[in-house]
C-alpha positions as a printed Julia matrix, in Angstrom:
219×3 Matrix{Float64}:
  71.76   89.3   168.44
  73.78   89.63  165.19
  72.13   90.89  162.11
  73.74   89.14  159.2
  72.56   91.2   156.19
  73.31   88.8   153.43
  71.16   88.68  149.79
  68.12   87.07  151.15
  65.15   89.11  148.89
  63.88   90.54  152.52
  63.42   86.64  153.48
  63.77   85.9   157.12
  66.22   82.61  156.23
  65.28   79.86  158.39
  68.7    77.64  157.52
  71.97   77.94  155.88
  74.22   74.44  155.19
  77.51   74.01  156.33
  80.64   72.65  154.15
  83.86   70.8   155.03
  86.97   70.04  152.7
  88.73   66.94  152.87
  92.13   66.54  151.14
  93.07   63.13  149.87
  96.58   61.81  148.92
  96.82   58.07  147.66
 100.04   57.01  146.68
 101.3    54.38  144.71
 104.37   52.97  142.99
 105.83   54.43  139.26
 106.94   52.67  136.42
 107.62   53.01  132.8
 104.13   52.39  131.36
 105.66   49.6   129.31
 106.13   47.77  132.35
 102.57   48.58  134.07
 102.94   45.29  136.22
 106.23   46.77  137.64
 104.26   50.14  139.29
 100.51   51.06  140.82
  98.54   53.4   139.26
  97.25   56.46  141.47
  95.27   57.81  139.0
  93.76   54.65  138.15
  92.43   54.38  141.75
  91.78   58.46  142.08
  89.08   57.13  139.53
  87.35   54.54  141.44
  87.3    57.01  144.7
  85.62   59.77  142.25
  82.9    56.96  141.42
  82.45   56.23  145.12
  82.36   59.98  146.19
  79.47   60.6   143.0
  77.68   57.11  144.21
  77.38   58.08  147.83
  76.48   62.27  146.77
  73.72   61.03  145.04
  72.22   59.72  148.72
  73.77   62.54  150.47
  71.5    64.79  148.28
  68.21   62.91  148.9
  69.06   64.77  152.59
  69.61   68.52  151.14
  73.45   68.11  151.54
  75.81   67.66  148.62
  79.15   65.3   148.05
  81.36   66.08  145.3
  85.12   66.42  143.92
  86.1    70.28  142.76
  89.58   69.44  142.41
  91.39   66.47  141.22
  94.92   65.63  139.67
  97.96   63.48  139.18
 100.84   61.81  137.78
 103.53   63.71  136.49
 104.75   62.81  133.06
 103.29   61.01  130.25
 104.94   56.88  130.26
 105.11   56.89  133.83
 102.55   55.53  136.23
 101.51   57.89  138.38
 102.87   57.92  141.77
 100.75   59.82  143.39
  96.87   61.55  143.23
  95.23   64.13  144.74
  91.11   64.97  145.01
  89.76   67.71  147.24
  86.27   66.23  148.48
  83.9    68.76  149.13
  80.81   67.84  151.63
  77.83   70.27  151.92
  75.84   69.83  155.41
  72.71   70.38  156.74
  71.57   71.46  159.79
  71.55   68.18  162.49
  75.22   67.45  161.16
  78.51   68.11  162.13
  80.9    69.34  158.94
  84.06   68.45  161.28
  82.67   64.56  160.91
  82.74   64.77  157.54
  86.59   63.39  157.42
  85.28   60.19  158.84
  82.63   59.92  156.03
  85.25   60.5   153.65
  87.73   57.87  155.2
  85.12   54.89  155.42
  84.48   55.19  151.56
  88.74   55.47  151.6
  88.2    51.7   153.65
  86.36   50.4   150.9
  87.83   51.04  148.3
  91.16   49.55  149.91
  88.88   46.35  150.24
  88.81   45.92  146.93
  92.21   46.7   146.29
  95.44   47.25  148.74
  98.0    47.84  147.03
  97.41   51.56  147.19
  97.97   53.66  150.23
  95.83   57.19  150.73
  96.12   60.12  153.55
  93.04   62.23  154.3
  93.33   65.23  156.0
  90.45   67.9   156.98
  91.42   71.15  155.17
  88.24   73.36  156.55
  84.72   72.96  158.17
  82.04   75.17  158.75
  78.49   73.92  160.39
  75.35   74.68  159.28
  73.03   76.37  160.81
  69.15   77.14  161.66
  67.23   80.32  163.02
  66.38   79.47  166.92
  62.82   78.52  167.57
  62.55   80.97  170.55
  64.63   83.54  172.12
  65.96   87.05  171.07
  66.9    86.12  168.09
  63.45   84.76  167.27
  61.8    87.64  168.69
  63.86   90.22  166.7
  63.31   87.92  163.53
  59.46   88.35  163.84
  59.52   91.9   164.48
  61.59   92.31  161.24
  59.19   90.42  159.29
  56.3    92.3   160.46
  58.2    95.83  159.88
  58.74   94.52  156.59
  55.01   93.71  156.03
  54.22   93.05  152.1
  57.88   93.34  151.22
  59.03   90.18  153.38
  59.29   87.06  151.27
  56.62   84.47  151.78
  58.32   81.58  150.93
  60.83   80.39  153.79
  64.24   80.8   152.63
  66.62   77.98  153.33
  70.54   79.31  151.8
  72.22   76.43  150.39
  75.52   78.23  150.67
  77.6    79.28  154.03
  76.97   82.23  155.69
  78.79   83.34  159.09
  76.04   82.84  161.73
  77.33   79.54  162.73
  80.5    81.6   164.1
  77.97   83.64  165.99
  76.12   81.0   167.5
  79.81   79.29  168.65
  80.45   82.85  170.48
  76.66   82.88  172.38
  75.49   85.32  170.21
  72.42   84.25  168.19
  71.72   85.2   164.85
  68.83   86.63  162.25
  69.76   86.13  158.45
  68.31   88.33  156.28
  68.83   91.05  153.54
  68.22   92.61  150.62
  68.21   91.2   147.03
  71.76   91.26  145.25
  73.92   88.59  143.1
  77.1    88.32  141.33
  78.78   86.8   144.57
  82.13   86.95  144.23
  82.04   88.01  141.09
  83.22   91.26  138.99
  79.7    92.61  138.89
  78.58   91.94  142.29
  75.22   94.03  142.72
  72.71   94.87  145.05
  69.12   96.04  144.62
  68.64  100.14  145.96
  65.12   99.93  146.88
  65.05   96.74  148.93
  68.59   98.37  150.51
  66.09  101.47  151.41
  63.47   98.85  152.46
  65.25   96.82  154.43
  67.52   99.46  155.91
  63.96  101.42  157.41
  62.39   97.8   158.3
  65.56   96.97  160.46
  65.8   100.22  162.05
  62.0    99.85  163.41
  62.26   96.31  164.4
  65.78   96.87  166.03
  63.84   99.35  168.21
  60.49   97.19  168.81
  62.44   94.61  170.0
  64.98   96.67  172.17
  61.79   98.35  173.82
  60.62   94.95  174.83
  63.46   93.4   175.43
């Protein structure tokens, strides 16, 4: 069993979602902007695929998952149509999906936007996906996740922690090896003042140590 000891507040985490990036090109034809019959816009159709991509997150998120743009750009001088675009679609997943099927998602909304207009061409390619994940019902992993809890007694959170970021027990699971989630309280991820609280770190540290040997005894 891997121990992932991530900033959970001593909660056992019962999920974390999964993320894919999915790069999108759409190119289109320049032309002095005096002449805008003459070219095709990308930018004015990299607007009508961010519309899509914030019309269809807003259903995505009734699920717990999340579909956005966090990067987006193009042309490359004023009085020219732009030639080309570029978005980076970002898909957060939830456990029951498959990130690497995101590019699909992303493609069909590609399909209808060319419905409504053809005269732009787009390339989607997937840049990165992680699955999500979920603690196993049963099995050593389960069994070493109660016997945490209980070493933990009054410290353990008692609200079930679901992360909504990525964390690497997915890669874990992939190998055979199942995985517990759960740490002490810290924030500042990535950040210049990352910190992490001492006494849960003292907690947690004894709680593990106790569990780790409960569950090797009876294992």
């Amino acid at each position: 069993v891997a121990v992932i000891g991530e900033p959970t507040w001593l909660a056992l985490a019962q999920s974390l979602r999964g993320y894919a990036l999915v790069e999108v090109t759409l190119t289109g034809r320049a032309a002095h902007s005096s002449q805008p019959d003459l070219g095709i816009n990308a930018v004015t159709h990299l607007g009508r695929l961010l519309v899509a991509v914030e019309s269809r997150g807003v259903e995505i998120a009734e699920r717990g998952g999340s579909l956005l743009v966090t990067l987006a750009s193009g042309g490359e001088s004023p009085f020219v149509l732009a030639q080309s675009a570029r978005a980076l679609v970002e898909r957060r997943t939830v456990p029951g999906e498959r990130s690497d099927a995101v590019l699909a998602e992303v493609e069909h909304l590609l399909v209808h936007l060319r419905l409504q207009d053809d005269t732009v061409s787009s390339h989607s390619r997937l840049v990165v996906a992680r699955d999500p994940w979920q603690l196993d019902d049963s099995g050593p992993a389960a069994a070493l996740a109660r016997d945490l809890e209980r070493a933990l007694g009054d410290d353990a959170a008692s609200e079930a922690f679901h992360a909504p970021y990525w964390m690497e027990a997915p890669l874990w699971q992939a190998a055979g090896i199942p995985a517990v989630v759960c740490g002490p309280a810290g924030g500042g991820l990535h950040a210049a003042d990352e910190w992490v609280d001492l006494h849960q770190v003292h907690r947690y540290t004894l709680a593990l140590i106790e569990s780790v040997t409960t569950w090797g005894a009876s294992a």
